[in-house]
KETORTI-642087 format. One record per residue: residue in one letter; x, z, y of N, C-alpha, C in turn. Coordinates in pm, whole numbers, plus 50000, padded with zeros to 5 digits. Atoms other than C-alpha are relative to their C-alpha. Last residue first. Layout:
AXZYXZYXZY ...
This chain:
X499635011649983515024385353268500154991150128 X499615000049867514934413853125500984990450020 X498335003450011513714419552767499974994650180 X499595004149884511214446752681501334990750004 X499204994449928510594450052307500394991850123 X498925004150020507854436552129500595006950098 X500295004049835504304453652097501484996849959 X498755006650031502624452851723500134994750149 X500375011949955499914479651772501584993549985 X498835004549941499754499151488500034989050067 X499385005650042496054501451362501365002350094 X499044994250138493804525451371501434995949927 X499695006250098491614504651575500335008949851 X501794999750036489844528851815500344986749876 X501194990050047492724546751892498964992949949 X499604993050095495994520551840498725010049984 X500565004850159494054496552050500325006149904 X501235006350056493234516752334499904989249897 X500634992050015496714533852353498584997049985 X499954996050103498694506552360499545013349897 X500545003250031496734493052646500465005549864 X501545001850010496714519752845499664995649883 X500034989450057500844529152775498024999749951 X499685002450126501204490852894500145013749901 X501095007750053499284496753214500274998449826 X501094992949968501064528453296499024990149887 X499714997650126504604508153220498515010049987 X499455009150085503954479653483499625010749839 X501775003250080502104508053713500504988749873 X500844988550042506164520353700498274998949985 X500054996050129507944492553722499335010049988 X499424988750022506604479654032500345001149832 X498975001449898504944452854184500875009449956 X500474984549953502814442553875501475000850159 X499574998349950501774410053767499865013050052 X500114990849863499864401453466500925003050065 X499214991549958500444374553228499574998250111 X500084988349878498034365052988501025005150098 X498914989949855498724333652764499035009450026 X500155003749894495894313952472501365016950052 X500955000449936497524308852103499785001750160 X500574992049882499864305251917498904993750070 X499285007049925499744296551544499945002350157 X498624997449953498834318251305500884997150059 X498935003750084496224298551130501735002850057 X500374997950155493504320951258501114993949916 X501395008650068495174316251631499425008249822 X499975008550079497094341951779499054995349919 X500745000450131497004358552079500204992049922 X500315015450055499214364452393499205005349864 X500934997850132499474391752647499944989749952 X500765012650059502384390952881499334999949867 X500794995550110502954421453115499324985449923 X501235005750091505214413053397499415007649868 X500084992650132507454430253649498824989649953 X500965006350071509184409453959499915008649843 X500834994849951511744426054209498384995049924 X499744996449846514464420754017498955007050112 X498935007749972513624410653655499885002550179 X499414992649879511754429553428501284992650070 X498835007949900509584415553180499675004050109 X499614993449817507144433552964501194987149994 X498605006150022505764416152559500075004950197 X499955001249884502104422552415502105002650042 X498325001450035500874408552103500565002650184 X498735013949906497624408552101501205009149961 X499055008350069495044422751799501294989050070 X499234998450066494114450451964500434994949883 X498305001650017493884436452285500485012249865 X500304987050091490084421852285502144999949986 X498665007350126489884394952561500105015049935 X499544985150050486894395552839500794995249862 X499275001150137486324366653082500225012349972 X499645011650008484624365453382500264989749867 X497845003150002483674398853376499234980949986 X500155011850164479304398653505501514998150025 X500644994750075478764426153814499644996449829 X500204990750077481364424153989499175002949904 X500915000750131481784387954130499825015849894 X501844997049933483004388354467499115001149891 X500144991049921486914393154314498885006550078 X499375006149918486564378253955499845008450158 X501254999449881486034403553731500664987050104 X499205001749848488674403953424498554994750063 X500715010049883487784427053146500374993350119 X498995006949918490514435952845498704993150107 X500365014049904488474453052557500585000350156 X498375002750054490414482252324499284984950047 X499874998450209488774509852458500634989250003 X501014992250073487884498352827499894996649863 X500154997350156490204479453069499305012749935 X500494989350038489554464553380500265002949856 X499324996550207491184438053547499525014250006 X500484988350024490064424453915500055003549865 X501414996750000491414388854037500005013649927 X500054984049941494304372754184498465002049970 X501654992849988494784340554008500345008350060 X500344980649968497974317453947498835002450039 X500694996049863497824287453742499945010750052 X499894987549964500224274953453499725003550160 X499794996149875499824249053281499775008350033 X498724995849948500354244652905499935001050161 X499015011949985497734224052795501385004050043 X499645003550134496054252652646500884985750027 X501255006050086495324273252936500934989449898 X499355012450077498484293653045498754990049994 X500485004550122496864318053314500364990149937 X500365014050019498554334353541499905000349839 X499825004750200498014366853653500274985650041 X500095010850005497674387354004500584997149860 X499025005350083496094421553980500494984950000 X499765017749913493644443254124501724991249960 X498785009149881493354470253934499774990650026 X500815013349871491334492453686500875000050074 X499045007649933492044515553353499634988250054 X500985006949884490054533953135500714998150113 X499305006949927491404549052822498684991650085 X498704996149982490004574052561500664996550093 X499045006050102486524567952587501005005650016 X499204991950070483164577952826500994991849865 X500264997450177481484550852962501105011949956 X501054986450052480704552153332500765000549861 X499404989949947483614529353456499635013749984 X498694996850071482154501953250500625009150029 X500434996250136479054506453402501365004649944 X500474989549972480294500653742499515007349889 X498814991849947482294471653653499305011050008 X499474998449833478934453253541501445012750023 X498224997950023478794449953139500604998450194 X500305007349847475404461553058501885002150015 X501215004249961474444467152667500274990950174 X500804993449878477624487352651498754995850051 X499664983750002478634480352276499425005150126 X500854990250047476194448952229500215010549967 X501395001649906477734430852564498995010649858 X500024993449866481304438352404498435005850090 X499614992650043480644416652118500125012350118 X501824995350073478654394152311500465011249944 X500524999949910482204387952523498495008449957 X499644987450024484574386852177498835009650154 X500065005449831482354355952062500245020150091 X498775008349964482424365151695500584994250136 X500075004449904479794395251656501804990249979 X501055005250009479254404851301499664991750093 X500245009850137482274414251168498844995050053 X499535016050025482954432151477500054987649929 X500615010249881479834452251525501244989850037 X501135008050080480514463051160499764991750101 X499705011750145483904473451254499144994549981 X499355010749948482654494651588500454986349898 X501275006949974480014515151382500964986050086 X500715004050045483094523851181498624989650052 X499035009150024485274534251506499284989749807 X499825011849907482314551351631500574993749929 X501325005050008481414572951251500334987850137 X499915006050091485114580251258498964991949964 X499265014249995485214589651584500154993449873 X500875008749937482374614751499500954988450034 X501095009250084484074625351203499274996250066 X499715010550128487424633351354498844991749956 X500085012349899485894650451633500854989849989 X501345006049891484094672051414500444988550102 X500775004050110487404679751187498724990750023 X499135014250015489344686451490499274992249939 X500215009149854486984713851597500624982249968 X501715005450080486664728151210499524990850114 X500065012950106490614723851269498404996249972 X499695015549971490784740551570500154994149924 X501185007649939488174770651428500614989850064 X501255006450059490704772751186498784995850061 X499855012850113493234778751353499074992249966 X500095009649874491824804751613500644985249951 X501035004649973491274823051314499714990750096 X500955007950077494434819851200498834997549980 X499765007649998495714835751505499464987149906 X500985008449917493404859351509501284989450030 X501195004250030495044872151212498964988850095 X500515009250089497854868551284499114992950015 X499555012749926497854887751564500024987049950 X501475006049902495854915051402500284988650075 X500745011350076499314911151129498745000250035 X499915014450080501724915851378498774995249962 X499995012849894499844943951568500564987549956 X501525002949993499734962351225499554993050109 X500275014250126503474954051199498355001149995 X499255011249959504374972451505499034986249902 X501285005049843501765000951461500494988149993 X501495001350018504095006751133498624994850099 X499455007850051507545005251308498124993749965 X500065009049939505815030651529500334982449966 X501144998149964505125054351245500384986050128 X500835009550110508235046651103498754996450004 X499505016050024509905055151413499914994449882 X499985009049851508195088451485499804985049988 X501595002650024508475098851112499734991350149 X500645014950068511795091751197499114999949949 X499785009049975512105117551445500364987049962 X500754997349927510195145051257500484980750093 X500995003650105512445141650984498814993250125 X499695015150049515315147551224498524994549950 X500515008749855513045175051391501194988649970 X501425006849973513155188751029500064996350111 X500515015550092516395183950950498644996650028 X499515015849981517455205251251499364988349901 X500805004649864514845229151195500814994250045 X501495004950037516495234150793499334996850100 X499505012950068520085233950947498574994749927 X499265007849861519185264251181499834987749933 X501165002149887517335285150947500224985050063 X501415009550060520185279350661498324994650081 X499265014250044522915291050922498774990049931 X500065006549880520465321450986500004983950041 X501635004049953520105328550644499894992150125 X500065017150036523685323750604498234996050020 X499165008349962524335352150876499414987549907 X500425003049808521515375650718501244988550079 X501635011750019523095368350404499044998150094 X499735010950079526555378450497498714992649989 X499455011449895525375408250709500024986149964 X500865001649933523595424850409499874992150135 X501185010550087526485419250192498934992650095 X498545014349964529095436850515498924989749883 X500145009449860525795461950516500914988950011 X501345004049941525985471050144499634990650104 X499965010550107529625475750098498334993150064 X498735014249924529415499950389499754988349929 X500965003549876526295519750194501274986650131 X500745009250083528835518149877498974995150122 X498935014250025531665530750093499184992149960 X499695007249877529185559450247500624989850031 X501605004049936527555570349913500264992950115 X500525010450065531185574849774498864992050048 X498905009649955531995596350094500044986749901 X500145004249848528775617149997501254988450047 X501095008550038529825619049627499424993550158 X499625014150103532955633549720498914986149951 X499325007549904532095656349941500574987750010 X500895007449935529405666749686500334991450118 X500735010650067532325672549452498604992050089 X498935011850063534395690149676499094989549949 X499835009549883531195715849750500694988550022 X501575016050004530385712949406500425000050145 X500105011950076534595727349356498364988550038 X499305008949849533745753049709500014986749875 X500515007649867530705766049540501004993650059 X501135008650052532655772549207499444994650090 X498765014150072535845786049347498394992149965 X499615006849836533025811649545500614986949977 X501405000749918531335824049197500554993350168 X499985013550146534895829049027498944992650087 X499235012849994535685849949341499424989249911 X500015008849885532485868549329500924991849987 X500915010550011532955873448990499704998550127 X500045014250094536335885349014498724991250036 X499365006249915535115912049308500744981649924 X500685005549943532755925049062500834991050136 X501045014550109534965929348807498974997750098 X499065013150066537885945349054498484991149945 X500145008949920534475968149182501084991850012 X501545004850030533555980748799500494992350183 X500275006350114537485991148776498744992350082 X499405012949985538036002949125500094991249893 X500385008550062535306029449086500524981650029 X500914995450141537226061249126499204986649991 X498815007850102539186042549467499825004649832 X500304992950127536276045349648500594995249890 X500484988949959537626033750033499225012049889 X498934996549916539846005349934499615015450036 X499134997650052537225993249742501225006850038 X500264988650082534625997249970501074999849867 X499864990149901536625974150141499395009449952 X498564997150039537175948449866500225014850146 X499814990850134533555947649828501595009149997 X500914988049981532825940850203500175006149874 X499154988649895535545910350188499455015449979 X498634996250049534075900349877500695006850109 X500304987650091530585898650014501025006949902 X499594987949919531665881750333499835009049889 X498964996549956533025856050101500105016250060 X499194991250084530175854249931501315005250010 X500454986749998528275846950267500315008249781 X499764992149886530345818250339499635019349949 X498384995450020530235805649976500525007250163 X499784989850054526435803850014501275003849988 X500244984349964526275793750354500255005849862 X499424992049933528595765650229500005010050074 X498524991250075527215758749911500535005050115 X500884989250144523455751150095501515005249907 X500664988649958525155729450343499755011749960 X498214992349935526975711850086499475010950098 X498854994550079523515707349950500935003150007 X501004990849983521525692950233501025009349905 X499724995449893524595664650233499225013350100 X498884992750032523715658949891500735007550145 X500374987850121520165653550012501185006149973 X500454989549927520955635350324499885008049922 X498804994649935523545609850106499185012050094 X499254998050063520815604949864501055009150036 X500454984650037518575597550114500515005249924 X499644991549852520805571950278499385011949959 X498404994450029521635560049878499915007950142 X499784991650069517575555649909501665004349993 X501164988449933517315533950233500175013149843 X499234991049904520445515850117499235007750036 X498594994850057519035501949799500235009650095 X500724984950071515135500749958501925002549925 X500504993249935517335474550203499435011349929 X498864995549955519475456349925499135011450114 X499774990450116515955448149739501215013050082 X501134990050004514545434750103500735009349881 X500064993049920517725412950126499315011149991 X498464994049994517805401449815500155006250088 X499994991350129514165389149791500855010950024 X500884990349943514945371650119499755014049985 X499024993549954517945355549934499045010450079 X499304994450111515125344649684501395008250056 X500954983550030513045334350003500815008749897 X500524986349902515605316650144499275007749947 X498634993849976516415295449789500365011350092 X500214989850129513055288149765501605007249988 X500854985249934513505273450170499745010349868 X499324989349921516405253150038498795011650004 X498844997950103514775235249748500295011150098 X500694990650092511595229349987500465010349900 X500384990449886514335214850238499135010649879 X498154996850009515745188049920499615013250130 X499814990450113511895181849858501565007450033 X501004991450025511545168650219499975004249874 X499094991149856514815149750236499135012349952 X498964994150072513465132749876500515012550100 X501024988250130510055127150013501505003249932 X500404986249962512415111150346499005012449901 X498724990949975514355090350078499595010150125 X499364988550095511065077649970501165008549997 X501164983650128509395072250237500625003949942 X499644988349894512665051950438499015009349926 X498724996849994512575028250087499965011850067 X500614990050070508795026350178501525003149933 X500684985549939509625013650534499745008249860 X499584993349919511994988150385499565010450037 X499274994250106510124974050120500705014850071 X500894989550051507174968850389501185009249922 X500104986749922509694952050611499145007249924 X498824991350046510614931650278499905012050112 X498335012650017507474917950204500965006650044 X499905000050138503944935750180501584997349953 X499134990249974503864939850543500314998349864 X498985002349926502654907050555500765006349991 X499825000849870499864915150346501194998150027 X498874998049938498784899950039500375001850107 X499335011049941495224897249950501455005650055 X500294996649864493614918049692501164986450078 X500145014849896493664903249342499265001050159 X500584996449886494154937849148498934991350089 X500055007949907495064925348859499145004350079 X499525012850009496674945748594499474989450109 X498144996249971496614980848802500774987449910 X499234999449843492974973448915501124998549976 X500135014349915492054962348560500484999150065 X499235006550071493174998548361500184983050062 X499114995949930490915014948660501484990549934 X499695006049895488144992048523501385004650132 X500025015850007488815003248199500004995250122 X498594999850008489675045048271500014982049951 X499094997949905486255042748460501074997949951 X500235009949877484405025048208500835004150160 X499445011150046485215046047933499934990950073 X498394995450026484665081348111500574985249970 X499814996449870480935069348241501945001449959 X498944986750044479655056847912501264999150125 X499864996349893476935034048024501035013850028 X500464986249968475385029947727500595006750127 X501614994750033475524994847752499225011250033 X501315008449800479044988347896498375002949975 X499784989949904480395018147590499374991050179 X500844987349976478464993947322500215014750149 X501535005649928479864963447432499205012949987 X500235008550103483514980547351498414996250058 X501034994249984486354994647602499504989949884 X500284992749885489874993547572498305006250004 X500064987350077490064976047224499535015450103 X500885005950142491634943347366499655017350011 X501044982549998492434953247735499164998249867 X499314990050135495154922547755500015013949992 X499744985949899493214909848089500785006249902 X499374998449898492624874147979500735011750073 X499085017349963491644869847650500655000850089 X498764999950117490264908847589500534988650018 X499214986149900488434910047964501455001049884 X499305004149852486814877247835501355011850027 X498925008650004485834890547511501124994450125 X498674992750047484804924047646500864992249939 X499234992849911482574908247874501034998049940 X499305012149925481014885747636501035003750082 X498995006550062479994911347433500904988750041 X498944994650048478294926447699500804996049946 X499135000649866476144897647785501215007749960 X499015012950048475564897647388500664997050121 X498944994450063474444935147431500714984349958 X499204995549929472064921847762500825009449900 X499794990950074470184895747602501095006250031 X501234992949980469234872847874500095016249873 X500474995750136472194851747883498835015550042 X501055007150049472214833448232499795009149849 X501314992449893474944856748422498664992749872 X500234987650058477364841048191499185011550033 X500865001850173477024809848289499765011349960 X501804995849948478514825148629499644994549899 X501555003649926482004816448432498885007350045 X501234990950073484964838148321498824996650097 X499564998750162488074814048291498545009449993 X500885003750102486354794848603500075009349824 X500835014949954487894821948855499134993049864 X499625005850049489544852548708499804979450026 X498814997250086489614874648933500484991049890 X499155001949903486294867249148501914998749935 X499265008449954484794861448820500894995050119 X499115005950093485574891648629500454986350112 X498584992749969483914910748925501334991749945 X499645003249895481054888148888501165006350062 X499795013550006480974896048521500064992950146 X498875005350127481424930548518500434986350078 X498534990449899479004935548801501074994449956 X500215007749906476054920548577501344998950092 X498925010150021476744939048276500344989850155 X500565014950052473624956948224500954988150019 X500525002250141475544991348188499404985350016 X499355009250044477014989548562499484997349840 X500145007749930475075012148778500914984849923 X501275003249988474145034248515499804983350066 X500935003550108477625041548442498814998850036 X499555006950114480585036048671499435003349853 X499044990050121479245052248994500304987249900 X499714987149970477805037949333500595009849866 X500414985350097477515003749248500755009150063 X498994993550051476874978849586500025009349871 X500424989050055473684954549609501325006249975 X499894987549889474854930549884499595012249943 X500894986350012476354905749660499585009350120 X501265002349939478174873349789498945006749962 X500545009350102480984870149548498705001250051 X499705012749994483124884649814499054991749952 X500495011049920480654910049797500824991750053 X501515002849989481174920349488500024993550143 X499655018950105485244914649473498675002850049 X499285011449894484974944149794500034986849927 X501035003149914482234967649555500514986850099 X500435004850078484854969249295498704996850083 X499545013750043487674976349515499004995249936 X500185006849915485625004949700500624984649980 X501095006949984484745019149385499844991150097 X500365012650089487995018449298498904998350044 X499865016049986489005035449583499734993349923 X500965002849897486385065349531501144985050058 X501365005150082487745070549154499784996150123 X499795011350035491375077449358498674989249910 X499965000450184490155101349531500304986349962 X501365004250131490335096049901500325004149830 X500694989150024493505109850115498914995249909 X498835002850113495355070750164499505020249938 X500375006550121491755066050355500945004149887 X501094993850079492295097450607499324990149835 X499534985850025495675090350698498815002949872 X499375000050156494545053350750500365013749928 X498644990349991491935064550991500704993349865 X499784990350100488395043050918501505001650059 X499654987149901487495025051266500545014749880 X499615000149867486584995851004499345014350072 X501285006549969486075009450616500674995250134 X500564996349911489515004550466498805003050067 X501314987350039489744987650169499795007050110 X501175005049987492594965350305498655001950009 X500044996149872495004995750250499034987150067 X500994991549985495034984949903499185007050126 X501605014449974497274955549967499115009750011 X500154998349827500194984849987499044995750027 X500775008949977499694989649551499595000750176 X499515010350117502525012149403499244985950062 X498104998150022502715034649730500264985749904 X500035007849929498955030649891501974994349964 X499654992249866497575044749586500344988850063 X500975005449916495965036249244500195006950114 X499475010449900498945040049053498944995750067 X498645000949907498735077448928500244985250099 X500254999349835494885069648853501305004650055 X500965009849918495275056148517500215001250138 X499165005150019497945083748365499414985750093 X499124999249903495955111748527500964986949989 X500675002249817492835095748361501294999650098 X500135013149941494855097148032499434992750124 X498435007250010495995128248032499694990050000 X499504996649886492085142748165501334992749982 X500435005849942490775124047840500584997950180 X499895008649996492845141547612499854990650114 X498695001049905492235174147798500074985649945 X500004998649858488145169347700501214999650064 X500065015449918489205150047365499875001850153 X499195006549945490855187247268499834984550072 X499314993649923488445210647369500934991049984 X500414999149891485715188147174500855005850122 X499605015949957487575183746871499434997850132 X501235001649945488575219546821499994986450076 X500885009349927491475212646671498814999250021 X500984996350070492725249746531499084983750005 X499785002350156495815241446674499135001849934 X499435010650068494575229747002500164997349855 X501015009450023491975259247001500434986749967 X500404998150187495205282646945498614987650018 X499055010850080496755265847281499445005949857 X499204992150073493635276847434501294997249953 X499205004550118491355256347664501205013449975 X500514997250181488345275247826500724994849956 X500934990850039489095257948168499595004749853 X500164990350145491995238248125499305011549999 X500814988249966491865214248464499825005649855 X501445002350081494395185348470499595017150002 X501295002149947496435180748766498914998449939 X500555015149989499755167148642498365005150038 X499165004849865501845202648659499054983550055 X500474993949930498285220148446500994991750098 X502015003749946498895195448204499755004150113 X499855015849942502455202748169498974996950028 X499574997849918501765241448097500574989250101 X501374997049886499045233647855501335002550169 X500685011749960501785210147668498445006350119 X499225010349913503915238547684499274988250053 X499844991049839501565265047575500574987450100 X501155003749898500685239347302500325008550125 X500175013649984504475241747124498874998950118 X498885003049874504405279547129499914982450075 X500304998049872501405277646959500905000450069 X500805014349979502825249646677498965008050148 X498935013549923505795277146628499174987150102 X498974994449876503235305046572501204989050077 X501034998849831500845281646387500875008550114 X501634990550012503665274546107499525000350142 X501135003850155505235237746020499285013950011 X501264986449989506675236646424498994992149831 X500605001750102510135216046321498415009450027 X500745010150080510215197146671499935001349835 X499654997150190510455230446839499644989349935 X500755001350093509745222747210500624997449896 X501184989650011511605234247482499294999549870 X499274986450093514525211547452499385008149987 X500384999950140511555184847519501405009949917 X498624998950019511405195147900499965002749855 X499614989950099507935189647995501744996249926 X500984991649977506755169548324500395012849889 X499924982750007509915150948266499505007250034 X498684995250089508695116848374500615014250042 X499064991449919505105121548423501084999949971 X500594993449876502565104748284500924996150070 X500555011049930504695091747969499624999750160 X498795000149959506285132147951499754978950031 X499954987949836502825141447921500984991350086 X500985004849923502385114747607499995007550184 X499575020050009505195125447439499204995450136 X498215007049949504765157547477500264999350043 X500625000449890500885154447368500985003650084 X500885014549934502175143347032499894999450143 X499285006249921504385176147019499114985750045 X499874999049876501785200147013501114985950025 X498414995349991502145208246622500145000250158 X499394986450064498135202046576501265007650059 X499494989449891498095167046788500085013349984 X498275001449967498365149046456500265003350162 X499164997950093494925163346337501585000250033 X500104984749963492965153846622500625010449865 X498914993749883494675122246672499295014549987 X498694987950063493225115046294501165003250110 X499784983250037489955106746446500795007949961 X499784992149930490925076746589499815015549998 X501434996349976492075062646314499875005250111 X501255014850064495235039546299498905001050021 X501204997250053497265060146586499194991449951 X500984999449964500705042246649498545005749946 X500895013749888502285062146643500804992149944 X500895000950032503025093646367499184990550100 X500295003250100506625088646350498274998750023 X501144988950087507115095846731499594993149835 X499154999250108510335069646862498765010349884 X499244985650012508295061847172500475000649839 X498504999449993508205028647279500195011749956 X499245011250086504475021347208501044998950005 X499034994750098503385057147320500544983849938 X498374989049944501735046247644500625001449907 X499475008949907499575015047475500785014350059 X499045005050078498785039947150501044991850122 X498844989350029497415063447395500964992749898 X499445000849863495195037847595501405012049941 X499195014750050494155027847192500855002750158 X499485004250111493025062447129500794988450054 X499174992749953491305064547438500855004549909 X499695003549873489045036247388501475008650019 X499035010150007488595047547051500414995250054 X499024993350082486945083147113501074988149991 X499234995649918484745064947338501185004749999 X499295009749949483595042147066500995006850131 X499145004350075483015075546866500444986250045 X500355013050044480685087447142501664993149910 X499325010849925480995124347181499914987649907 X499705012750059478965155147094500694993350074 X499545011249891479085193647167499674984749910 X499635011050118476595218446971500614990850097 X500425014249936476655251947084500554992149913 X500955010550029476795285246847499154983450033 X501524992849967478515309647069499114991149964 X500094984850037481265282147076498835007550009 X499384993649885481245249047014500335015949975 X500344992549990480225228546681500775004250096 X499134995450066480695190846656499635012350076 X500254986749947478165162946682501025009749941 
């Protein structure tokens, strides 16, 4: 507890105090300042006294928020050490912190409460500078749907975190969201499902199971210290109590080491690209702002130059009231010399007393005509300087103009690549909805593939057992379709299904060779022959994916010769079919190598055509 003003009592949590302590040692760890790193945390309110500490720290923020030729780095009395805080209140205020009731004498006096409150604000601003759409593009994920991007990259930066910290949650299959960063998070729970979207196994659901909710904590802050290099950041006691300041500048400290949003497309070099064109149009656009302070300051100039000439014009009416004013009076001393010098002429007893009065008229006339001179003079001065004036006053009116002109050119440049960054932008957000449903339309052909993978996998299985078990390739056959009439066979659904009329001869084992004409059917990877009145029972049925099959092409004669081999590898019984054509020739032999390669698995071993 520490005393306020008008007798209040402020307090603050001495783990909080250290949190922000250690986020000030992590900015100042390059700086050259003798008195960092801070050991205690209480003795930053001591060694921010002189002003410069907080600088340092500004000038972290913000590069060159305060201009350190400004600041007196011997300040040993309070007049030097307030000059000092003005500065650091006058950087504060450029970064967006709020100094209600702060003083720069309360600095030096360390009021510990006035100063952890700006403290706190310099380090927030230092947190929430990179939580945008500039340092971090992925962010733009967050979105709600039909949300405006304009209007999301506008949010507070506390209101995207919450929306990052609610988006790991329900990845992780939550539907309870937190709405602030103390109440809603003190029992730890959050933490640790937050941790583990981010970190995967390194910070187990086990950790959900502890029941004592300051050892949950403690667990946190190990984890978060192993992996996240936030030793010291926060402590089990600030997740507990729910200390609202220390938990925001921690989980904000997370976002900006691992975010683990998903990478967008744009992310890559057209993104680089478009934010390249940002920043050299925020440069265009400051470089205009430059100019227009520059207009107003010639503005200034103008307006001053105007009350200039408006008074030298009254100046010049006044003195020019005045010549007036000498020249009735020197008119009408004139006539009063003439009129003297005539009664002179006419009372020649008092030509003494009217000589001396005729002097002082003269003297008295030389005098009005000299101010007259002189005001003639001043007036014709008044009229070079009023010239001078307007040829100025022209000049800057003219560059004003010039400057008008060249500033609403840049801007309807500006204007026209906002245009075409803006469309660039649509571009790539139609990319990556295209994507997207592209990879959705992926995946549901693989979860399709997948299914009709594992039901042929389950046939072509149930088929193996029913060969191992059946040896007579006919029964075998008879306990896949139950009924083996042509008409059946033609029902069954498979990959291949193939019928003709066909003449053959048949080797039989003595070697002769008989011709036939009879009815061939094939189905999956069995070979039926029908005899011609006989449909409803094959004749014979032969399994072809263990033959050996072999074409011949020779004039007007195509063949297809199936043979088998014995168990001891020796040959076995003929097939050859007759075709009239090459072309059902190569139909039939696409059939069959296609019903034993599917439902086998196996490579069928077919020899190469020879023509003969």
């Amino acid at each position: 507890f520490v005393a306020g003003q008008a007798g209040s009592v402020h307090s603050y949590a001495e783990t909080g105090l250290s949190a922000l302590v250690e986020h000030v040692n992590r900015l100042l760890k390059d700086s050259e300042l003798e008195c960092t790193p801070v050991t205690t945390p209480k003795e930053i309110f001591e060694l921010q006294k002189n002003g410069i500490l907080f600088c340092h720290l500004l000038n972290k923020v913000q590069a060159n928020v305060v201009s350190m030729s400004r600041v007196n780095a011997n300040a040993t009395t309070k007049l030097v050490a307030v000059g000092n805080q003005n500065i650091v209140l006058e950087g504060a205020r450029k970064i967006g912190c709020k100094l209600e009731n702060i003083s720069a004498e309360d600095l030096c006096d360390a009021k510990e409460y006035l100063v952890l409150g700006l403290l706190w604000q310099i380090v927030k601003a230092s947190l929430m500078s990179f939580i945008n759409v500039k340092h971090h593009p992925s962010i733009v994920t967050l979105a709600a749907p039909g949300e405006e991007l304009e209007a999301f990259v506008k949010l507070p930066p506390e209101t995207m975190l919450l929306r990052w910290f609610n988006f790991h949650l329900h990845r992780a299959c939550l539907l309870q969201d937190i709405r602030n960063f103390s109440s809603d998070i003190r029992d730890g729970y959050a933490y640790i499902h937050l941790f583990h979207q981010l970190l995967g196994d390194r910070c187990p659901l086990s950790l959900l199971e502890e029941l004592d909710t300051k050892i949950r904590a403690e667990n946190i802050v190990r984890v978060a210290a192993a992996h996240l290099n936030c030793r010291g950041l926060i402590s089990p006691e600030d997740i507990t109590a729910g200390n609202r300041h220390v938990n925001l500048a921690f989980v904000a400290f997370v976002f900006n080491v691992k975010p683990g949003l998903v990478k967008l497309p744009s992310d890559d070099e057209e993104f680089k690209r478009l934010s390249v064109a940002r920043d050299v149009l925020d440069g265009q656009v400051q470089r205009l702002e430059s100019q227009l302070q520059v207009e107003r300051v010639q503005q200034s100039m103008v307006e001053q130059l105007r009350d200039e000439l408006s008074r030298s014009r009254a100046q010049v009416a006044e003195q020019s009231s005045e010549a007036s004013d000498l020249r009735k009076e020197c008119s009408s001393l004139r006539q009063l010399l003439a009129t003297q010098t005539q009664q002179m002429k006419i009372a020649g007893g008092q030509l003494p007393d009217l000589q001396l009065q005729a002097m002082e008229s003269d003297w008295r006339c030389k005098e009005a005509e000299n101010k007259l001179k002189e005001a003639e003079a001043a007036i014709k001065q008044l009229q070079e300087d009023a010239a001078v004036v307007r040829t100025q006053f022209g000049k800057i009116v003219e560059e004003r103009n010039m400057l008008r002109k060249s500033v609403e050119d840049e801007r309807m440049q500006l204007l026209k690549q906002i245009a075409e960054l803006q469309q660039q932008l649509d571009a790539s957000n139609a990319s990556v909805e295209m994507l997207t449903k592209a990879k959705e339309q992926t995946e549901d052909m693989v979860d399709h593939m997948k299914g009709v993978y594992e039901r042929q996998s389950v046939h072509v299985n149930h088929l193996k057992v029913l060969f191992a078990t059946h040896q007579n390739v006919k029964s075998l056959a008879h306990a896949i379709y139950q009924e083996l009439s042509m008409e059946n066979l033609l029902r069954q659904k498979g990959p291949a299904a193939k019928s003709s009329v066909l003449d053959y001869i048949h080797i039989d084992r003595k070697g002769v060779e008989e011709p036939r004409s009879h009815h061939f059917l094939l189905r999956d990877c069995f070979l039926f022959m029908f005899k011609m009145n006989k449909r409803n029972d094959p004749c014979e049925v032969f399994r072809v994916d263990d033959t050996l099959i072999d074409t011949i092409s020779r004039a007007d004669e195509h063949y297809v010769l199936l043979s088998w081999l014995k168990e001891d590898a020796s040959a076995g019984p003929c097939l050859r079919l007759k075709f009239n054509d090459q072309e059902a020739l190569q139909e039939w032999v696409d059939a069959l190598a296609t019903a034993s390669e599917y439902w086998t698995g196996a490579k069928h071993r077919r020899q190469r055509a020879r023509v003969r």
